[in-house]
NUBAPA-427047 format. One record per residue (C-alpha): residue in one letter; z, x, y. Coordinates in steps of 0.02 Angstrom, whole numbers, plus 50000, padded with zeros to 5 digits. Layout:
BEGIN
["a", [Z, X, Y]]
...
***
This chain:
BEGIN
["x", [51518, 49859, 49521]]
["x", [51326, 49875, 49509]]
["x", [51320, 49698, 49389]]
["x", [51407, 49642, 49543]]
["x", [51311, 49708, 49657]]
["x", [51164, 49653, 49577]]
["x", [51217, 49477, 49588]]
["x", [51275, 49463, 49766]]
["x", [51085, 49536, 49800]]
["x", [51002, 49412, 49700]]
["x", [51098, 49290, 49782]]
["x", [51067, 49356, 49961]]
["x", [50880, 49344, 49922]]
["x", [50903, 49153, 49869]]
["x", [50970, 49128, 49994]]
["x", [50844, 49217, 50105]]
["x", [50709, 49101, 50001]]
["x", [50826, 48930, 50043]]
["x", [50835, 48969, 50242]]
["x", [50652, 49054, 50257]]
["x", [50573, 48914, 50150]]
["x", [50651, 48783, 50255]]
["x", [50601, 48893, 50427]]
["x", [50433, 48932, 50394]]
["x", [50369, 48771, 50275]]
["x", [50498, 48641, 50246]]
["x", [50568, 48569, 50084]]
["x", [50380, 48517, 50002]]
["x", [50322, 48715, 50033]]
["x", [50474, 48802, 49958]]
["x", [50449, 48685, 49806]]
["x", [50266, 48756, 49803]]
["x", [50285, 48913, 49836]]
["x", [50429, 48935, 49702]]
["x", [50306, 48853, 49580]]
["x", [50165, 48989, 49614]]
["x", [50282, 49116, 49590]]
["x", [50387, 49061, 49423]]
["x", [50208, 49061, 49347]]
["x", [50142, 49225, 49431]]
["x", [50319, 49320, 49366]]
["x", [50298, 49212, 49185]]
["x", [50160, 49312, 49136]]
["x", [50221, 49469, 49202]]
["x", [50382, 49447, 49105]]
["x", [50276, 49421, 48930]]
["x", [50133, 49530, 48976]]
["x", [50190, 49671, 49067]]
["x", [50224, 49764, 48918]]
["x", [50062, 49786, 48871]]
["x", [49979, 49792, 49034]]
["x", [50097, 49965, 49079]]
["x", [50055, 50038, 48915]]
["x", [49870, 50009, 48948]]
["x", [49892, 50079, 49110]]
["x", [49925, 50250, 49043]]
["x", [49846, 50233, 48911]]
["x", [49997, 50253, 48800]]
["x", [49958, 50291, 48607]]
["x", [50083, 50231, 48467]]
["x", [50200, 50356, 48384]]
["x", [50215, 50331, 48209]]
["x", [50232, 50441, 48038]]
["x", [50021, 50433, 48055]]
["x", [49976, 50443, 48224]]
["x", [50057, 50557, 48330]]
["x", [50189, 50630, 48167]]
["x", [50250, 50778, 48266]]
["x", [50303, 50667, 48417]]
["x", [50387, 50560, 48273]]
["x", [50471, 50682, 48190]]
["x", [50576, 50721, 48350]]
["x", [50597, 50561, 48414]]
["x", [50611, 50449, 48274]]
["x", [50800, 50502, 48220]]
["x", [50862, 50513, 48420]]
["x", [50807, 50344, 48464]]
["x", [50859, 50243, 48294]]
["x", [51042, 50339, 48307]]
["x", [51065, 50297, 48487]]
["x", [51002, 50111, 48437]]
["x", [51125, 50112, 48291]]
["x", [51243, 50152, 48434]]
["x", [51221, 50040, 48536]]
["x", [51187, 49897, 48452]]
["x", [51001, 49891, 48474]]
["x", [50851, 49856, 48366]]
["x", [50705, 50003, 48353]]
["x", [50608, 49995, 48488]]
["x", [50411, 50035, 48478]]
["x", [50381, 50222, 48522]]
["x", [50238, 50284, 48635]]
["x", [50161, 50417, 48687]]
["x", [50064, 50438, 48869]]
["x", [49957, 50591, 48864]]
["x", [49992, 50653, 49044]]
["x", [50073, 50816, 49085]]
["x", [50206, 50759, 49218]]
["x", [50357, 50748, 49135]]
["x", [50426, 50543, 49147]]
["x", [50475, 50414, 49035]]
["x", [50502, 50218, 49067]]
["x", [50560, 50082, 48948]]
["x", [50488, 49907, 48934]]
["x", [50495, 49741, 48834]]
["x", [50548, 49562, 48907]]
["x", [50722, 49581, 48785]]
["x", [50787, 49698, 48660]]
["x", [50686, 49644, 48497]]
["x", [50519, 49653, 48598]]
["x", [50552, 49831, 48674]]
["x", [50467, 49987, 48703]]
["x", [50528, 50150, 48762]]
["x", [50364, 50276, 48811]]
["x", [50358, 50469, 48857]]
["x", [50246, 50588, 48938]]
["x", [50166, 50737, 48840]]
["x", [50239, 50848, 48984]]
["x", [50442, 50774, 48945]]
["x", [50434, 50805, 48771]]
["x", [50350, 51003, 48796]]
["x", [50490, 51006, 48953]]
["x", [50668, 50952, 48854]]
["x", [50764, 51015, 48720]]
["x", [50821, 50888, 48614]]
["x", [50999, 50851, 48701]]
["x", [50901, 50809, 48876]]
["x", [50782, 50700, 48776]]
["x", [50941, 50605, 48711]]
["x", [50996, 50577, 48880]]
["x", [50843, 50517, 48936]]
["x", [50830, 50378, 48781]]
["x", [50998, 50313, 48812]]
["x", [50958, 50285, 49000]]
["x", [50801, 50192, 48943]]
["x", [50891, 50107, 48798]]
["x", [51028, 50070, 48943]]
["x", [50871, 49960, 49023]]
["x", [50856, 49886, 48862]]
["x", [51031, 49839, 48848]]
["x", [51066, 49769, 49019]]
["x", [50880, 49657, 49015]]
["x", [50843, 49747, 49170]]
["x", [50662, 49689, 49141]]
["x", [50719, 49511, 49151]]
["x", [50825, 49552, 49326]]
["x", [50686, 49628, 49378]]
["x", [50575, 49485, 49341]]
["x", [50669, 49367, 49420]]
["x", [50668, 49480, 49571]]
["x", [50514, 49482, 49586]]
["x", [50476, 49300, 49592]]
["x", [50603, 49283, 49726]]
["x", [50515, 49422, 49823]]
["x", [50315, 49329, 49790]]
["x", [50398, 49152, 49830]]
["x", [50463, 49230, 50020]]
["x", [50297, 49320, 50045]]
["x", [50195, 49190, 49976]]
["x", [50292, 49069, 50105]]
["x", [50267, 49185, 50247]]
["x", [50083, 49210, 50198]]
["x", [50054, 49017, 50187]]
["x", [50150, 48986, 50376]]
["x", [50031, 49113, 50435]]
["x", [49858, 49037, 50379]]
["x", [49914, 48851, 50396]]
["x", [50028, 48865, 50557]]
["x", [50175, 48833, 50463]]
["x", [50313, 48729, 50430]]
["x", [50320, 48550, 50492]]
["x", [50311, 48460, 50656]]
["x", [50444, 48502, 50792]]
["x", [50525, 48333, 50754]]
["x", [50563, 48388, 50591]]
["x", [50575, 48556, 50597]]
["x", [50740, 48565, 50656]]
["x", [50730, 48744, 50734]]
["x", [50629, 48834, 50828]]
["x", [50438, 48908, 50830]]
["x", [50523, 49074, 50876]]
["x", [50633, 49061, 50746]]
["x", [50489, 49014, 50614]]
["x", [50371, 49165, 50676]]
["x", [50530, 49297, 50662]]
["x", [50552, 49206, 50459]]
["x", [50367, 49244, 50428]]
["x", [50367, 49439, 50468]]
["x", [50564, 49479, 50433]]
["x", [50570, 49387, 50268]]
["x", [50451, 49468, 50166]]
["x", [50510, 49634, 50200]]
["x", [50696, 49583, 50193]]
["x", [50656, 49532, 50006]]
["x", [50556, 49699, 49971]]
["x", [50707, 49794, 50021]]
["x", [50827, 49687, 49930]]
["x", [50708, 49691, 49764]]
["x", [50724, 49902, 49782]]
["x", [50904, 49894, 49811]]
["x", [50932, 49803, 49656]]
["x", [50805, 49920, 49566]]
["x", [50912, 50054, 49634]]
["x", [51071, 49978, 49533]]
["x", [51015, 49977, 49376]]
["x", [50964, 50146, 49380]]
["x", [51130, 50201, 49404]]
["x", [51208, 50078, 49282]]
["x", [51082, 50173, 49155]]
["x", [51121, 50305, 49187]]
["x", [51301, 50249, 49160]]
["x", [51272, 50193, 48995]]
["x", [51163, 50347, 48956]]
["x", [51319, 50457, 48969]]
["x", [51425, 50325, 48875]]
["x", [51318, 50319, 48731]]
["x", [51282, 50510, 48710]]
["x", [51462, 50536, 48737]]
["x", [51425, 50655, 48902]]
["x", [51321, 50646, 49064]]
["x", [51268, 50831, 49035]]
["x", [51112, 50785, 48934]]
["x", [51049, 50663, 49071]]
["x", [51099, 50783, 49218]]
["x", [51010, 50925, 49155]]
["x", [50872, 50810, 49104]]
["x", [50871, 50740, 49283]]
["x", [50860, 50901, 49359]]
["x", [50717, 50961, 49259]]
["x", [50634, 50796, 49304]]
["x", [50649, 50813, 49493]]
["x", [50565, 50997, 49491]]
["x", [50459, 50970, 49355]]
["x", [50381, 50823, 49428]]
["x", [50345, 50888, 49596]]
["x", [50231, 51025, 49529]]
["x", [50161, 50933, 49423]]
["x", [50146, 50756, 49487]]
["x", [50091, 50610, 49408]]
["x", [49949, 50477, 49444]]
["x", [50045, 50316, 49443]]
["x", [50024, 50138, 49510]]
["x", [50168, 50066, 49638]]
["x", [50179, 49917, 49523]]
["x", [50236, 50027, 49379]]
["x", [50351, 50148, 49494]]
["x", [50536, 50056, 49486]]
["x", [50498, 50075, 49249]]
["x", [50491, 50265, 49258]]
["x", [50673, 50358, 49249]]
["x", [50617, 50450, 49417]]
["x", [50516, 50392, 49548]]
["x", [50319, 50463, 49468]]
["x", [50222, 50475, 49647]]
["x", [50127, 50597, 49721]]
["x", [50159, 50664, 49896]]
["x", [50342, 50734, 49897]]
["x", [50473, 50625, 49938]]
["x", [50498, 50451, 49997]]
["x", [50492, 50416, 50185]]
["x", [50650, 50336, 50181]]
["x", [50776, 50300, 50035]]
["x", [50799, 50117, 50105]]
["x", [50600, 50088, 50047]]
["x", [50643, 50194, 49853]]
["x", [50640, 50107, 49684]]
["x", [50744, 50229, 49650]]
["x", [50909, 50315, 49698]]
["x", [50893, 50502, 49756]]
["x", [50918, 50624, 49603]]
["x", [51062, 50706, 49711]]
["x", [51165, 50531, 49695]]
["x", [51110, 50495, 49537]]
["x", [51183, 50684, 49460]]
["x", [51333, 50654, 49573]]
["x", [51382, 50497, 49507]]
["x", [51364, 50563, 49314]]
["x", [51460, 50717, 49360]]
["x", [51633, 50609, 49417]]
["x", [51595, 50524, 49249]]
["x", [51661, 50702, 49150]]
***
């Protein structure tokens, strides 16, 4: 239901692209503006990987650098791989107390899976197998490409809106086909109609990983007692992250409490979320 789901979104906000493009700037800007996106969401699909781990200044966890971290992690992550059918990912380690982890990687033989300091001194070592499968679960599904291609549906529509509002948009009356009302309503609806469509299918595939997170550790216990941790822990001790980096992490990282509304979350509430595993017993 949430591959489903998925696709009927990504098709509602191509859709959304067709219609707005032609409303705001004809035919010749939709072209463009699909072109400055592909290669704006190119680069983020091959370099975002190193750009997040950069961010937080992740370190690599290996038998030399970082060996206790290894030591635990190293056999839960390669059996839940052998599991499901994955290579090894890279293992990192992001010296920050606030308990989070996020996975990354444009497919499954260029992946990563990070943690914080704070989730590995948090979890025993079922919760921390819950929490790999749901970021193995990413891995699986190529959420990073979905997301990807998300997002260059989302910077085309903005990008469109943006251009009808510094060159007056679209093309002349005779052409346009519709009318100026019509074009001004595309140019501040459409942007944020594709933001909330890009969260609500961010919002999907955290529940499908957490679907396959249960399904792989043979129980959704793990990940709901990791997920509860997570949503206290976090709170008090809350974590310094950039929005562009919010939808990786396996709960929503920012400071300030919670969201103003769910519509406008990366991520589903916790409540849902441990709901959802629980009819999976």
């Amino acid at each position: 239901m949430n591959a489903l789901k998925t696709a009927l979104l990504l098709g509602l906000m191509s859709g959304l692209l067709l219609v707005g493009g032609e409303a705001i700037a004809g035919r010749q800007g939709l072209y463009y503006a699909l072109g400055i996106a592909a290669v704006m969401n190119f680069g983020s699909y091959f370099f975002s990987e190193k750009l997040a781990l950069m961010t937080y200044n992740a370190q690599p966890v290996t038998p030399e650098q970082n060996p206790d971290a290894y030591r635990r992690m190293e056999p839960i992550v390669r059996g839940l791989t052998q599991r499901m059918g994955l290579p090894m990912p890279k293992l990192w380690l992001i010296p920050d107390p606030s308990p989070n982890a996020f996975a990354t990687g444009r497919n499954p033989s260029h992946a990563s899976v990070a943690f914080t300091e704070g989730i590995l001194q948090l979890m025993n070592d079922n919760e921390i197998e819950g929490v790999v499968a749901h970021e193995l679960g990413h891995v699986l599904h190529r959420d990073i490409l979905i997301s990807s291609i998300a997002a260059m549906l989302a910077a085309a529509i903005t990008f469109l809106a943006h251009m009808a509002l510094w060159f007056g948009g679209g093309r002349d009356d005779e052409d346009r086909g519709g009318s100026g009302i019509g074009a001004i309503l595309m140019m501040i609806l459409a942007p944020l109609a594709a933001g909330l469509i890009q969260m609500a299918i961010s919002r999907s595939r955290e529940y499908d990983a957490d679907a396959a997170s249960a399904k792989y550790v043979g129980s959704p216990y793990p990940l709901i007692n990791g997920l509860q941790k997570l949503e206290g822990w976090s709170k008090r001790i809350p974590m310094d992250a950039t929005p562009s980096t919010a939808h990786m992490f396996i709960i929503q990282p920012f400071t300030g409490g919670e969201s103003l509304m769910r519509l406008f979350s990366t991520h589903p509430s916790t409540e849902d979320r441990i709901a959802r595993l629980q009819a999976m017993r």
